[in-house]
C-alpha positions in Angstrom: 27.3 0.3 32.8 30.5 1.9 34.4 31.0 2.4 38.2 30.9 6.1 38.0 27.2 5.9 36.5 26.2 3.7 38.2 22.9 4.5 40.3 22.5 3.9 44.4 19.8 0.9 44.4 17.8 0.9 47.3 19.9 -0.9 50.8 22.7 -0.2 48.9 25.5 1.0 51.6 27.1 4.1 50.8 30.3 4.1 49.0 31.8 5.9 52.1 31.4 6.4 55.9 32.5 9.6 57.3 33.1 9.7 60.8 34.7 12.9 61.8 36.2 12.7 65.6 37.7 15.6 67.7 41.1 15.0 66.0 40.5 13.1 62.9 38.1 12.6 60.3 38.0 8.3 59.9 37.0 7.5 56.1 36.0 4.0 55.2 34.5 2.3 52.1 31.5 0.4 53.1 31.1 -1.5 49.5 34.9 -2.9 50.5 35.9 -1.1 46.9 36.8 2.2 45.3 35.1 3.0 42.1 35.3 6.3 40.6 32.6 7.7 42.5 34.1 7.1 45.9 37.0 8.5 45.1 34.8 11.9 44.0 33.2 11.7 47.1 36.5 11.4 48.8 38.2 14.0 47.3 35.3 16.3 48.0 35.4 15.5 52.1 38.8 16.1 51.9 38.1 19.8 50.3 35.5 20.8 52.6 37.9 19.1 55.7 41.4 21.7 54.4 39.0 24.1 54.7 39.6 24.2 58.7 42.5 24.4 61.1 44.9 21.6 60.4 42.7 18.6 59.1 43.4 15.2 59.6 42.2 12.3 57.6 42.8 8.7 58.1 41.7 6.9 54.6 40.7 3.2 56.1 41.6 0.7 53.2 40.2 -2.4 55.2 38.1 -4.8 53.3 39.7 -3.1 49.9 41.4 -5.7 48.0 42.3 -3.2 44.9 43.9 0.1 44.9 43.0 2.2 41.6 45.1 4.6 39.8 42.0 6.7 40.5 42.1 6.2 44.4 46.1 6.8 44.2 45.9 9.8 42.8 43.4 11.5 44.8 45.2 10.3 48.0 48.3 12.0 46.1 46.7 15.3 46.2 44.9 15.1 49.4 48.0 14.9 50.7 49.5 17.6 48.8 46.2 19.7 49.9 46.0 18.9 53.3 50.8 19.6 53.5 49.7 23.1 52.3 47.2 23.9 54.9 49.4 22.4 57.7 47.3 18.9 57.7 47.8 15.3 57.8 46.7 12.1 55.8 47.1 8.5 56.9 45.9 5.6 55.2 45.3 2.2 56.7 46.4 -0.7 54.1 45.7 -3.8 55.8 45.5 -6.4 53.0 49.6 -7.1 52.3 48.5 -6.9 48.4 47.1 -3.6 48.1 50.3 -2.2 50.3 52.1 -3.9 47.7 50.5 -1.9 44.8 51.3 1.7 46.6 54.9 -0.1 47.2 55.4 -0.5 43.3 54.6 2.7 42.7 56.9 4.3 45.3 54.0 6.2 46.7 55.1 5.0 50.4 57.8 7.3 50.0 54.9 9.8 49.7 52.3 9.0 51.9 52.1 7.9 55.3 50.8 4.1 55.4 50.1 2.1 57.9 49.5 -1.4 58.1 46.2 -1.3 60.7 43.8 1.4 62.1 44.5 1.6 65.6 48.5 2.5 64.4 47.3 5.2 62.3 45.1 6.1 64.6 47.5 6.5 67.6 50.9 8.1 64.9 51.4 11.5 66.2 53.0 13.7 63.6 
């Protein structure tokens, strides 16, 4: 059975946590992975979030040891979404490897990455 149909068993956590804060909404992944799913569910927050006055979203990678196409992508257009609205996007990529895999595919160049939480937290555009 595939991630994406895949059903919630019972004390499963969520595949993410949305904390939304006066000046950012904080997304982490609970399961400490992305499946297709999450990134749905991401890209979803992010659409109802560009839908008010200059969002900001930090996308917390911690515990992820794997960065999907899927997950690149989307953060690919959030940023693009959240640019045309006047918005940020910041994603947390603590594990060395995973910052590696946005590296190879020059998507630093795209997206503002940062190597812990409180950092992204505290970058002021």
């Amino acid at each position: 059975m595939s991630d994406a149909t895949q059903t919630t068993m019972p004390g499963d956590p969520p595949r993410l946590q949305i904390d939304s804060a006066e000046t950012m909404t904080h997304v982490t992944f609970p399961r400490k992975r992305v499946d297709g799913v999450a990134v749905r569910e991401l890209y979803e927050a992010a659409a109802t979030l560009s839908h008010g006055k200059e969002p900001c979203m930090l996308v917390d990678l911690t515990g992820v040891s794997h960065a999907t196409s899927g997950l690149m992508g989307i953060l690919v257009t959030i940023q693009k979404l959240f640019r045309h609205v006047g918005g940020h996007l910041h994603v947390s990529t603590p594990d060395p490897l995973v910052l590696q895999q946005f590296e190879q595919m020059n998507l630093h160049l795209v997206l503002r990455l940062f190597d812990s939480v409180e950092t992204a937290s505290q970058f002021k555009e």
